[in-house]
ZADOBA-930215 format. One record per residue (C-alpha): residue number from 1; residue in three letters; x, y, z. Coordinates in pm, whole numbers. Layout:
<nodes>
  seq  type       X       Y       Z
  NUM   ALA       X       Y       Z
...
</nodes>
This chain:
<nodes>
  seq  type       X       Y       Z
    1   UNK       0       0       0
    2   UNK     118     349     -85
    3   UNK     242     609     167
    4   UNK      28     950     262
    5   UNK     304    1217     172
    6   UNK     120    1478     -23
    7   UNK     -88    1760     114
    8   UNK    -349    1978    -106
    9   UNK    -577    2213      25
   10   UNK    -953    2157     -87
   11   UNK   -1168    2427     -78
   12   UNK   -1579    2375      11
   13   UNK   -1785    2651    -135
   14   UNK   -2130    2822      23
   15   UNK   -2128    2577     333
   16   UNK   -2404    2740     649
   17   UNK   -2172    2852     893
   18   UNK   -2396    2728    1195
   19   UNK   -2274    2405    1068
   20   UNK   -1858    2448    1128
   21   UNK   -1931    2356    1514
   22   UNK   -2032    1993    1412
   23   UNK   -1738    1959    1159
   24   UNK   -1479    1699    1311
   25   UNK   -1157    1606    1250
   26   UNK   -1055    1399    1479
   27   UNK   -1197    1250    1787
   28   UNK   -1046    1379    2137
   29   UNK   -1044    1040    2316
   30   UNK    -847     913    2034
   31   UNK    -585    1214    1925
   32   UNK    -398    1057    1652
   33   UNK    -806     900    1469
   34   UNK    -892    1120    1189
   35   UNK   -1277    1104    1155
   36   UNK   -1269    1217     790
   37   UNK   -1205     877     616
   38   UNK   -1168     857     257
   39   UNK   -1114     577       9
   40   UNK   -1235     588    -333
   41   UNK   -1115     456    -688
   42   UNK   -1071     684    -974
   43   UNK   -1014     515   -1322
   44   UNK    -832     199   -1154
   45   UNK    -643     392    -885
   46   UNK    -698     419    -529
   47   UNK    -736     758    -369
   48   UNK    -730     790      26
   49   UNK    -650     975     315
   50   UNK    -780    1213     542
   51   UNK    -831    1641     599
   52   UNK    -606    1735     927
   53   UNK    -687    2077     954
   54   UNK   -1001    2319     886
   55   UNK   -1004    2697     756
   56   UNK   -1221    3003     664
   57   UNK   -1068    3260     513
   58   UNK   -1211    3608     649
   59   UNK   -1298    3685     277
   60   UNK   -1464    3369     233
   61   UNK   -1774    3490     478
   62   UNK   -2100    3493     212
   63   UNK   -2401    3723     281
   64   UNK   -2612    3474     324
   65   UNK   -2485    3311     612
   66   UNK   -2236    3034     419
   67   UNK   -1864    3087     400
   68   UNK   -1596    2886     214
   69   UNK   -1400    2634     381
   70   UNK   -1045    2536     323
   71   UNK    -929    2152     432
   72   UNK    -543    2078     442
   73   UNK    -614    1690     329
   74   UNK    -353    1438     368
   75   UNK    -316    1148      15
   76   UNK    -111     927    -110
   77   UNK    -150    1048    -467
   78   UNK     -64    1432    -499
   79   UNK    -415    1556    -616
   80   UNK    -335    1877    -684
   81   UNK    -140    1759   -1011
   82   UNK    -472    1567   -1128
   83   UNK    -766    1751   -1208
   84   UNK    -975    1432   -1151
   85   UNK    -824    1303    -848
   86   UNK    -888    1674    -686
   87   UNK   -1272    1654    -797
   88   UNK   -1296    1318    -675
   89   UNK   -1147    1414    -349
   90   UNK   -1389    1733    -294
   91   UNK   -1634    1502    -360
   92   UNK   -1605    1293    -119
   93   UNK   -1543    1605     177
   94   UNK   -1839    1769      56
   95   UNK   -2007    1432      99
   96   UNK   -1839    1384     454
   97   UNK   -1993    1739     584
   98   UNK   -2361    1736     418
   99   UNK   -2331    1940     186
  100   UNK   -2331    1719    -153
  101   UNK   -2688    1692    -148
  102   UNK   -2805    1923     167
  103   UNK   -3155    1928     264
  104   UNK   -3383    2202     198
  105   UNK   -3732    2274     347
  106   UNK   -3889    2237      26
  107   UNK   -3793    1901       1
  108   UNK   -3921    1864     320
  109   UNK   -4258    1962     241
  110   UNK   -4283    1806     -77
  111   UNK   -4158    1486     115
  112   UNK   -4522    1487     304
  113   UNK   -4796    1294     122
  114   UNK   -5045    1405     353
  115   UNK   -5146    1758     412
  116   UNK   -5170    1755     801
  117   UNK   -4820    1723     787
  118   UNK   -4696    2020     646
  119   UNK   -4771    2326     876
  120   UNK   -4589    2087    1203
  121   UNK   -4275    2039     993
  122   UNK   -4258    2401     813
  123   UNK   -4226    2544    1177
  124   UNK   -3952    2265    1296
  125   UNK   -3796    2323    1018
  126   UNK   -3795    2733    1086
  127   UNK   -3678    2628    1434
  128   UNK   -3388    2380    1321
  129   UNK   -3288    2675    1106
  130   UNK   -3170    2879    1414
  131   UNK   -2939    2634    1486
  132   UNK   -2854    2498    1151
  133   UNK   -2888    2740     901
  134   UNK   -3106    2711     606
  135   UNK   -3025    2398     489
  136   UNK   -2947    2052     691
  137   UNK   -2662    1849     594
  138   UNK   -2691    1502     438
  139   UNK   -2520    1283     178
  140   UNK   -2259    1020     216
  141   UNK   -2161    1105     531
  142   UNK   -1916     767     578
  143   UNK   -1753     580     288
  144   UNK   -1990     300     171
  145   UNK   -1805     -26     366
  146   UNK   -1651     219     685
  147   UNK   -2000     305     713
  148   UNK   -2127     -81     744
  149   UNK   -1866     -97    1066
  150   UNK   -1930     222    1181
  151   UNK   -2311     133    1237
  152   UNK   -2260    -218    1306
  153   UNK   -2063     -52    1615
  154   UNK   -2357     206    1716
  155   UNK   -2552     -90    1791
  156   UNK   -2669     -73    2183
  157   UNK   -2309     102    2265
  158   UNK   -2247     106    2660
  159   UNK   -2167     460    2663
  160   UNK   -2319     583    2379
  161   UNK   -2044     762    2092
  162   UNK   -1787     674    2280
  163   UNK   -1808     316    2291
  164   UNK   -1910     363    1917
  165   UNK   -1586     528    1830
  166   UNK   -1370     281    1996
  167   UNK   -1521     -41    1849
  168   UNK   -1474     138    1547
  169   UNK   -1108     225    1616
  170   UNK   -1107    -142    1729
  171   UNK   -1218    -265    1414
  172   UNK   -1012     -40    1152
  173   UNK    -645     -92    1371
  174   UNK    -686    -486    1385
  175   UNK    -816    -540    1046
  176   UNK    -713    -227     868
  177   UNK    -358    -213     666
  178   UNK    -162      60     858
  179   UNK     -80     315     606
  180   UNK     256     484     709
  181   UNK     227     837     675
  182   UNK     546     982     560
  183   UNK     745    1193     830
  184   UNK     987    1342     590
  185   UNK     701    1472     362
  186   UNK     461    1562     619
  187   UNK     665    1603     989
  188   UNK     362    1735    1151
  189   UNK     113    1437    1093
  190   UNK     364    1128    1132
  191   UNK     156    1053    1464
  192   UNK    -163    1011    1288
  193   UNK    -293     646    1252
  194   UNK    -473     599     953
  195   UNK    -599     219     841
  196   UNK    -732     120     545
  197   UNK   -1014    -128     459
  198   UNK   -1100    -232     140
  199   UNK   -1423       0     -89
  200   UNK   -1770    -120    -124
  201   UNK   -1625    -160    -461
  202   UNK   -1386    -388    -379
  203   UNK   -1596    -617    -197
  204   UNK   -1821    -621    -459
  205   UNK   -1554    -742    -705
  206   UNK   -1355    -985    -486
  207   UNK   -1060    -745    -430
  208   UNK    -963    -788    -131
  209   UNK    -633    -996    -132
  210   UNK    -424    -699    -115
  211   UNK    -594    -637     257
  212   UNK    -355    -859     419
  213   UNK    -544    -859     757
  214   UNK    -939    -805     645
  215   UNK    -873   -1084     389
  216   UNK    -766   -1310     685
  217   UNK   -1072   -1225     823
  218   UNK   -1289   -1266     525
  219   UNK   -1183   -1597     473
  220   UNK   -1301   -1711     826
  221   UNK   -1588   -1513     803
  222   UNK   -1755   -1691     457
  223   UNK   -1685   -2014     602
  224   UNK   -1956   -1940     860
  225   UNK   -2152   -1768     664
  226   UNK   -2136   -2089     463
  227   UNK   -2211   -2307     773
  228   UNK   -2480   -2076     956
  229   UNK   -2672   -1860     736
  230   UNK   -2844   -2114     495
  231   UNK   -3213   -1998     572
  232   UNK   -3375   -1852     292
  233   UNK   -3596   -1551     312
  234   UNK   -3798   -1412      27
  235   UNK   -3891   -1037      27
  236   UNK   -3978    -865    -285
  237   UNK   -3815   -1098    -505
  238   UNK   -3477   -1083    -387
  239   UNK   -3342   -1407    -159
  240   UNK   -3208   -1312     193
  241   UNK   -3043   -1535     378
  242   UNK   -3103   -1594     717
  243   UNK   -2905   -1768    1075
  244   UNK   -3102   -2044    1161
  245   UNK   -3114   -1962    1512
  246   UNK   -2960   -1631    1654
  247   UNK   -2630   -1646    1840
  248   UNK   -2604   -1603    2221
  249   UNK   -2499   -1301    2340
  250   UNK   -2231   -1439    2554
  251   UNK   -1902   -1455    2383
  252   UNK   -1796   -1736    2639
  253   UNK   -2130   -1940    2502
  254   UNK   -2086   -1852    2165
  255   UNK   -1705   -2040    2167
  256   UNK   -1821   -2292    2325
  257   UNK   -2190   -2399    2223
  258   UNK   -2102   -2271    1829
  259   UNK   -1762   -2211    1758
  260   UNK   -1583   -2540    1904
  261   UNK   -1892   -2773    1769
  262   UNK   -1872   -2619    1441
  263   UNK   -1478   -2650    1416
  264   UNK   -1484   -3034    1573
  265   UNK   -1686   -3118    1297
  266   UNK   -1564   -3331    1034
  267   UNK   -1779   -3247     789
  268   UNK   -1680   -2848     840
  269   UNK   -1333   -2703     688
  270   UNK   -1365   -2453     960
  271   UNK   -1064   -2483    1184
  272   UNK    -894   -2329    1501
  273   UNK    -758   -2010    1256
  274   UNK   -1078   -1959    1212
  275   UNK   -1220   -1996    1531
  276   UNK    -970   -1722    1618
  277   UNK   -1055   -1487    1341
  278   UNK   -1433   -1508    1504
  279   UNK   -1324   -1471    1854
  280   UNK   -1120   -1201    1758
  281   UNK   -1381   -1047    1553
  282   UNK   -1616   -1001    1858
  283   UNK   -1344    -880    2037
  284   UNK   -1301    -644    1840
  285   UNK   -1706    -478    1869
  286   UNK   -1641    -514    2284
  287   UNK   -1730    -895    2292
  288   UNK   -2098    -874    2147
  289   UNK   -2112   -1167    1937
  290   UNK   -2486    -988    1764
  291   UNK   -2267    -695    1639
  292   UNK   -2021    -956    1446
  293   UNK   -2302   -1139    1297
  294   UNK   -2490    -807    1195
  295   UNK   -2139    -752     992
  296   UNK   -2121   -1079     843
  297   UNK   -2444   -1069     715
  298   UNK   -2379    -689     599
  299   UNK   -2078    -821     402
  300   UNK   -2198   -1128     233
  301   UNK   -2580    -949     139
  302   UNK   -2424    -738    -106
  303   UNK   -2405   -1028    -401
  304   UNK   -2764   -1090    -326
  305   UNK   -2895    -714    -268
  306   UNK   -2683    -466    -378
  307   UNK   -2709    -161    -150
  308   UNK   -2736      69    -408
  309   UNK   -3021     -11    -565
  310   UNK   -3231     -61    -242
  311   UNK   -3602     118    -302
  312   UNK   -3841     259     -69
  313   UNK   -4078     -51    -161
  314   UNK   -3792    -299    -137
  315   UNK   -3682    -132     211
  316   UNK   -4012    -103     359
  317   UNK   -4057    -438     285
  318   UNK   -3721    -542     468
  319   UNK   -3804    -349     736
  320   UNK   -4135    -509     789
  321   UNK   -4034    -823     759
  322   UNK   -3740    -792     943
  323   UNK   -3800   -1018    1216
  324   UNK   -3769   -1318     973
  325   UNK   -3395   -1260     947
  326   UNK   -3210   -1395    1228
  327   UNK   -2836   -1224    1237
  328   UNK   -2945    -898    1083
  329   UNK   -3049    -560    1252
  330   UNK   -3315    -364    1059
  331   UNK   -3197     -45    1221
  332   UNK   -2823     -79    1163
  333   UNK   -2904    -136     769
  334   UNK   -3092     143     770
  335   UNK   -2820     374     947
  336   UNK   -2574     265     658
  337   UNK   -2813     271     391
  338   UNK   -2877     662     455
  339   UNK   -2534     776     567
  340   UNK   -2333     562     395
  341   UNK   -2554     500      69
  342   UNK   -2703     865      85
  343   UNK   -3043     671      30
  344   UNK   -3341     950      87
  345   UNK   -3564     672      83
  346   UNK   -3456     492     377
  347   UNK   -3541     562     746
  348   UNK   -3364     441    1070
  349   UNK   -3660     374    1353
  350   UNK   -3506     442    1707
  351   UNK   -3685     562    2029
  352   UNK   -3618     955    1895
  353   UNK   -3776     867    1546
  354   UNK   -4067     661    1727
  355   UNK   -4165     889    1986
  356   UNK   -4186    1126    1711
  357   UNK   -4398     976    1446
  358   UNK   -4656     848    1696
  359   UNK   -4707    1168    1923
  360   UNK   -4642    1444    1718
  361   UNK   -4774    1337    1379
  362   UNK   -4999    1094    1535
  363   UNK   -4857     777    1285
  364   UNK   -4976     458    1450
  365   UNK   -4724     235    1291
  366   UNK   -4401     164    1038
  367   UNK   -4585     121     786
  368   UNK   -4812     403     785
  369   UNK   -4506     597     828
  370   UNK   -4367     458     508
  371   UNK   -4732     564     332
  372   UNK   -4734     913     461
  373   UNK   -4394    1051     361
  374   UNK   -4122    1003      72
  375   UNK   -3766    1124     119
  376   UNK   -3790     932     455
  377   UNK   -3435     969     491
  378   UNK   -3417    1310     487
  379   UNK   -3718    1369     680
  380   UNK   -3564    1152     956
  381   UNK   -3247    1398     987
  382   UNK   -3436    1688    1056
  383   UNK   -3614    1512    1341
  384   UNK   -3292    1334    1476
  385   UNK   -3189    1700    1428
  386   UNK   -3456    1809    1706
  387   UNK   -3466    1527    1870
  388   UNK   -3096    1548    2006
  389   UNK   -3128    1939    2082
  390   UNK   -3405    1820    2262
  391   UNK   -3250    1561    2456
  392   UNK   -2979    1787    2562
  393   UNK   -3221    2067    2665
  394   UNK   -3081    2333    2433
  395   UNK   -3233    2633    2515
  396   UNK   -3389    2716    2185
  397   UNK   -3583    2373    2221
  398   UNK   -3718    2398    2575
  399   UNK   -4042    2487    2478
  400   UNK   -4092    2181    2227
  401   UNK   -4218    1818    2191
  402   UNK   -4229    1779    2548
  403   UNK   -4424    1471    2436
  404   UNK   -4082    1305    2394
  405   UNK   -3945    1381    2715
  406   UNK   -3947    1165    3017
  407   UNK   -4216    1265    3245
  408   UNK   -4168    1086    3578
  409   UNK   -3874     934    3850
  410   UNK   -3656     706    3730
  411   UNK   -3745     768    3347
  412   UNK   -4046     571    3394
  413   UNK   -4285     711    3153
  414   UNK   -4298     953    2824
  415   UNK   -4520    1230    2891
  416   UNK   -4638    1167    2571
  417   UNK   -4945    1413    2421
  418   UNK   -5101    1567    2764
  419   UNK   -5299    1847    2836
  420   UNK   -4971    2000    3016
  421   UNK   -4660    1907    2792
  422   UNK   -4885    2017    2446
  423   UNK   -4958    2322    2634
  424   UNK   -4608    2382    2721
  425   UNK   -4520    2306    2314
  426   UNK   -4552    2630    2113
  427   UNK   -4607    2443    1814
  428   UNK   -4952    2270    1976
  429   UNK   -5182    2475    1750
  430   UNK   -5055    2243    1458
  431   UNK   -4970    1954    1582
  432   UNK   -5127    1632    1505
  433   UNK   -5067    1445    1815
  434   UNK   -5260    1714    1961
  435   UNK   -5539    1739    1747
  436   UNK   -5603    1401    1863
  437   UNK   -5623    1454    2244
  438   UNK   -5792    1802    2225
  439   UNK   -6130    1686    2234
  440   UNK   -6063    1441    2513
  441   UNK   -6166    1521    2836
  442   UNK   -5985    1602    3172
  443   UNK   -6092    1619    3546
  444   UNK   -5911    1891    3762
  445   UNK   -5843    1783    4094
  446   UNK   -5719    2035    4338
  447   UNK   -5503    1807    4607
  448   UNK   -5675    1862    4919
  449   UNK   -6030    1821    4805
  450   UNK   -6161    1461    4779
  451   UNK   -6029    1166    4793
  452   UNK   -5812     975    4557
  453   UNK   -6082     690    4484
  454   UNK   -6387     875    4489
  455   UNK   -6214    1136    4228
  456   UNK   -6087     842    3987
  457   UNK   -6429     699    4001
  458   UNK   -6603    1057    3928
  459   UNK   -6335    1062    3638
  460   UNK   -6432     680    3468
  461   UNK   -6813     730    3511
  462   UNK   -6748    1104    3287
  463   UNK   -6511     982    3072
  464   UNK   -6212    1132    3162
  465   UNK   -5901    1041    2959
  466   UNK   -5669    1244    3173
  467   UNK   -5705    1385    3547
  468   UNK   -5465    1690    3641
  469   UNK   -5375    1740    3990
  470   UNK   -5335    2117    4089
  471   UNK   -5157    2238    4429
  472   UNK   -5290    2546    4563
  473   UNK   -5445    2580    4214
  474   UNK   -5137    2503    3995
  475   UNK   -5163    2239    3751
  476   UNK   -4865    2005    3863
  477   UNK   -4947    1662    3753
  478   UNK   -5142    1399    3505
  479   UNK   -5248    1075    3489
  480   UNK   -5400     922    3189
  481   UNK   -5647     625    3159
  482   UNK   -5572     286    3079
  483   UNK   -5817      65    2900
  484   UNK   -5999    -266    2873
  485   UNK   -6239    -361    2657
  486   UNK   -6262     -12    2561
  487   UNK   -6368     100    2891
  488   UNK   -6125     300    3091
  489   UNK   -5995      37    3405
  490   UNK   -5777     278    3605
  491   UNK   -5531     580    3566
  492   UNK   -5128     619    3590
  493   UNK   -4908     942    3626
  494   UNK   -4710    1009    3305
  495   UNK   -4614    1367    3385
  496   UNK   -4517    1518    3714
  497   UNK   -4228    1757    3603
  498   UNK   -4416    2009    3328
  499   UNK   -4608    2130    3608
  500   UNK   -4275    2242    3836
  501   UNK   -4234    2541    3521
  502   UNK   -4554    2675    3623
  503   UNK   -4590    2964    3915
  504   UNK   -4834    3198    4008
  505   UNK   -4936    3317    3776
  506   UNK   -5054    2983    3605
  507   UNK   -5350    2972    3918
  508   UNK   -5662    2831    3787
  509   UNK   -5944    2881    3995
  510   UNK   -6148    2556    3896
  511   UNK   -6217    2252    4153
  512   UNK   -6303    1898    4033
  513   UNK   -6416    2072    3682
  514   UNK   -6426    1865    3375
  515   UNK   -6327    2014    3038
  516   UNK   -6179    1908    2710
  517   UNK   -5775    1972    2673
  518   UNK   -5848    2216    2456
  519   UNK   -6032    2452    2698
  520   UNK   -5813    2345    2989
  521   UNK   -5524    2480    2783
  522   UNK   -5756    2826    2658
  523   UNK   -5785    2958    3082
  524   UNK   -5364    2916    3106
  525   UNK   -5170    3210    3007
  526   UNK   -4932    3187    2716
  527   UNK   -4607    2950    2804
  528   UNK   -4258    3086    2799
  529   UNK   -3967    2869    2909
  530   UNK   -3789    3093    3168
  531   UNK   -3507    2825    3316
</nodes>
C-alpha cells in the first residue's frame, strides 16, 4: 500500500456557517483518529487519506450566512497535479460534511404525502434553522463499507459515541492495513494512525487480497456464513439469507456452544484459525457476538442485494419483515443505507424517530409511516436533528415536543401528548398528536379536596381520559387512563415535572371541573420557558 506524503488544500464553497461547530476532524479520546475517512477509486487507482486541519478565510464569509472552507487533506496520490483526483477528493469532503446533497425545506414539504403534515414540519424546520442554518446536511456522510462498521458498532453502545468510536477504532487498527504516513514529507502528521479497509467496490468485485489482515478475516468469516446462514428468506423478489437460530450473546457461550462444535466437525473445513478470526472479531465490537453477525451478514448481502439499488418498496418491505432474518439488525441497515448509501428513501426507527412519528404526527405504525412521507431519509435527519437538541435541553428547544421527554422518576414514563406538555409546546396549534387529544376530556383535581378513589371513580363514570392534579391551584401533575375492553380500568401518572415550570401566575381557579384539553389549555396564560 502506498504512503500519505502529499498535502493539497480543498476548498468547500457556500457551506451554512452554523454548521462548522459539528465539523470533526478527529476524535479527542483518540488524538492521533482522523474522523474524515476517505477511500475511493478513480479510473483503476486508489485515492485515500484524510483532511487534518479546517479553515475560513475572512474573505470567504458569504451574505447569506455560508462561507468557504479550506481543508489541508492528507493522500497518497498528490491531487493537486490531477484535475480528476482533486474533484474526486472534494467530492467525497463535501459528501463527509452534508453538503453534496443538503436538505432544503422544500424538500421537506414536498416529502409529506399528507397535508396535516406540512404546517408541524414548516415550523420545525424554521426552528432547526436557528441552529442549523437554512439547509441541513446530508449525503454520504461515511464511505460506503466504513459506514457498514461504523453502524454495526452504534448498535446498543455502553456509553453511547464513545463506545461507538472505539469499536470502530477497534475494528479499523486490527483489520485495517496501517498506512505509514510519511514523516519526511509531512513532519507534523507522522503521529496520525490511519488504516485502510477495502471500498464497497472492492468487496463487490472480490478485491480484497491486497488487505492482508481483512482478507484473513474474510476468509473465516464466509466459512460461517457458509455453515450458519443457509435460511432462505424471500422479500420482494430478492433471496435473503437468514441464521437459523440467533447467536447467544455471551461470547464465552458462543465459543463454546457454536464455535468449538462447528470447528470439531468433520464435515466443516472450519478450523482453530478460524475460530480465532471469530473470537477475535467479537473482540473487536467489545465482545458482542450480535454486532459480528450483523457484519457478516452486511458483508456477504451485497451479491444478493446490492445496497445501491435498495427502493423505498424494497426497504419497507425489509423493514417489515425484518423479524424473519435472524443475524441482521433492521436499524443498523438502515443507518448505513442513509449515511453511507445517501439513500433518501430509507429511514432508521429508534426511540427519537418513534416517539416522534406516533405523538407528534400521530402515525400509528411503520408502515403508515412509510405511506405518509417520501424522502424518509431526509425527513428523519431533521427530526434526529430536534430530537438530540431536545435531549440535551438546548435552550432554543425547551419549549418543544415535550411529548418526547421523560415525564416521571426514574425515566419511567414519556409524557407523551397531555394536556400540560402540548400546552407547554408552542407548536400545539398544529400539531397532530394534539389534534387528537384536544377533544378528550380532563378532570381537575385540586389536592386537598376529595379523595383519591372517589375522584378516579367521578373521572371513569365522565369519561375522563386524563385527570390533572393542581396544588394550591397550579396544575402540577397527570395521569392518563388505561383501558380494557374499551372502557377505561384505572389511571397512571405520566407527567409530574411540566407542572414544576408553572408559578403563580398559572392559578386556575377551577375545583373537580371537567373540560376538554383544549379549553383546559384556553384559561392558562401563554407558556414561555424561563429556566
Amino acid at each position: 500500500m502506498e504512503e500519505i506524503k502529499y498535502s493539497c488544500e480543498i476548498e468547500i464553497e457556500n457551506v451554512p456557517v452554523k454548521w462548522l461547530p459539528k465539523i470533526e476532524l478527529f476524535y479527542p479520546d483518540l488524538p492521533g483518529f482522523p474522523i474524515m475517512y476517505v477511500h475511493s477509486i478513480v479510473s483503476n487507482e486508489h485515492l485515500y487519506g484524510f483532511p487534518v486541519t479546517m479553515s475560513i478565510p475572512t474573505s470567504a464569509y458569504n451574505q447569506d450566512e455560508t462561507c468557504n472552507i479550506k481543508f489541508l487533506f492528507l493522500c497518497n496520490k498528490d491531487i493537486s497535479q490531477e484535475v480528476i483526483y482533486y474533484n474526486q477528493i472534494k467530492s467525497d469532503l463535501e459528501n463527509r460534511i452534508g453538503i453534496a446533497n443538503a436538505i432544503t425545506k422544500d424538500q421537506i414539504l414536498d416529502s409529506c404525502l399528507k397535508e396535516q403534515h406540512k404546517e408541524f414540519l414548516s415550523k420545525m424546520f424554521d426552528i432547526c434553522s436557528k441552529l442549523y442554518g437554512n439547509k441541513l446536511p446530508y449525503g454520504h456522510f461515511y464511505e460506503e463499507f466504513y459506514s457498514i462498521i461504523r453502524f454495526v458498532a452504534a448498535f446498543q453502545p455502553k456509553t453511547g459515541r464513545q463506545s461507538e468510536m472505539r469499536m470502530l477504532y477497534n475494528f479499523l487498527s486490527t483489520y485495517g492495513e496501517s498506512i505509514v504516513i510519511d514523516a519526511e514529507s509531512l513532519p507534523n502528521w507522522s503521529f496520525v494512525e490511519f488504516f485502510l479497509l477495502p471500498t464497497y467496490q472492492d468487496l463487490q468485485n472480490d478485491n480484497i487480497e491486497l488487505y492482508t489482515k481483512f482478507n484473513k478475516l474474510f476468509i473465516s468469516m464466509k466459512k460461517i456464513w457458509n455453515i450458519e446462514y443457509i435460511n432462505d428468506v424471500e422479500i420482494n423478489g430478492k433471496h435473503l439469507k437468514s441464521l437459523t437460530r440467533a447467536w447467544d450473546k455471551n461470547k464465552e457461550k458462543l465459543r463454546e456452544n457454536k464455535l468449538l462444535k462447528i470447528e470439531n466437525d468433520s464435515e466443516n473445513d472450519f478450523n482453530t484459525e478460524d475460530t480465532y478470526q471469530i473470537e477475535r472479531l467479537v473482540d473487536a465490537f467489545n465482545r458482542h457476538p450480535w454486532r459480528a453477525c450483523y457484519l457478516i451478514w452486511a458483508i456477504f448481502t451485497i451479491k444478493n442485494a446490492n445496497y445501491n439499488e435498495w427502493s423505498k418498496d424494497f426497504f419497507k418491505a425489509f423493514y417489515l419483515n425484518g423479524k424473519k432474518l435472524k443475524g441482521c439488525s433492521e436499524k443498523v441497515v438502515a443507518c448505513y443505507l442513509q449515511q453511507g448509501f445517501a439513500n433518501n428513501e430509507v429511514i432508521p426507527i429508534d426511540t427519537w424517530i418513534k416517539t416522534f412519528y406516533e405523538y407528534a404526527l400521530s402515525i400509528k405504525s411503520p408502515n403508515e409511516l412509510f405511506n405518509s412521507f417520501n424522502n424518509l431519509g431526509k425527513l428523519e435527519r431533521l427530526i434526529w436533528l430536534v430530537s438530540q437538541a431536545n435531549k440535551t435541553n438546548i435552550k432554543e428547544y425547551m419549549e418543544l415536543l415535550w411529548c418526547q421527554r421523560f415525564g416521571t422518576n426514574n425515566n419511567g414514563e414519556l409524557r407523551q401528548m397531555n394536556p400540560l406538555s402540548c400546552y407547554e409546546c408552542k407548536l400545539h396549534y398544529c400539531c397532530c398528536g394534539y389534534n387528537s387529544i384536544k377533544t378528550d376530556k380532563l378532570l381537575i383535581k385540586n389536592i386537598n379536596d376529595t379523595q383519591w378513589d372517589n375522584f378516579k371513580d367521578i373521572a371513569k363514570n365522565n369519561d375522563c381520559k386524563f385527570i390533572c392534579i393542581m396544588e394550591n391551584n397550579i396544575p402540577k401533575k397527570i395521569y392518563k387512563a388505561t383501558y380494557k375492553r374499551d372502557n377505561i380500568d384505572n389511571y397512571y401518572l405520566i407527567d409530574e415535572f411540566s407542572g414544576y415550570l408553572l408559578k403563580e401566575d398559572h392559578v386556575l381557579s377551577l375545583s373537580n371541573d371537567i373540560m376538554t384539553v383544549e379549553q383546559f389549555i384556553g384559561l392558562l396564560p401563554e407558556f414561555h420557558y424561563e429556566g
